[in-house]
C-alpha positions, 0 to 999 in steps of 0.5 A, spaced: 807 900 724 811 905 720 815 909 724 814 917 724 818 922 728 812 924 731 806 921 733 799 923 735 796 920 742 792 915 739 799 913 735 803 912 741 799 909 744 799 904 738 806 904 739 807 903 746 802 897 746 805 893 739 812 893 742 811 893 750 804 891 750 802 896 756 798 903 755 793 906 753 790 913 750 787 915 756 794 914 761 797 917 756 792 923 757 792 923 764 799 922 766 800 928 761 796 932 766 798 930 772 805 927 771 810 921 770 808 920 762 812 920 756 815 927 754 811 931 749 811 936 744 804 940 742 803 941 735 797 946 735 793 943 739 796 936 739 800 932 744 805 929 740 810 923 742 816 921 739 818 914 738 825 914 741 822 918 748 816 913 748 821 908 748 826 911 753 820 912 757 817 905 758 824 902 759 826 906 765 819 903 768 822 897 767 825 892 773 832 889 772 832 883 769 830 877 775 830 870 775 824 870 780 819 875 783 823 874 790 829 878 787 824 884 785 824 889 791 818 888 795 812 895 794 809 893 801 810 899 806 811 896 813 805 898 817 807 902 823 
């Protein structure tokens, strides 16, 4: 995929599958309503995505490197 400065939803979608392998266009759309996505930029209309915040964005979601699922922090919350 050639590489703009800015990218439609359906493009950063695009991106964000050919380089990570996760997310769609519509959690792209959600998390643009409630929260927690990419940033962003409106031209008119349009949500539009640069490569370098679609990037930052899916790294920081990423863990540290492991060497087994038992050095990851568990998300089970304990029952009270």
């Amino acid at each position: 995929m050639e590489t703009r400065e800015y990218l439609r939803r359906a493009d950063a979608a695009r991106y964000l599958q050919e380089r990570f392998g996760a997310y769609s266009v519509q959690t792209l759309a959600k998390l643009a309503c409630v929260g927690g996505g990419p940033v962003y930029r409106k031209m008119g209309a349009y949500p539009v995505y640069r490569p370098a915040d679609l990037d930052a964005w899916a790294e920081a979601r990423m863990s540290a490197p492991v060497a087994s699922s038992a050095e990851l922090p568990s998300r089970r919350k304990n029952a009270a």
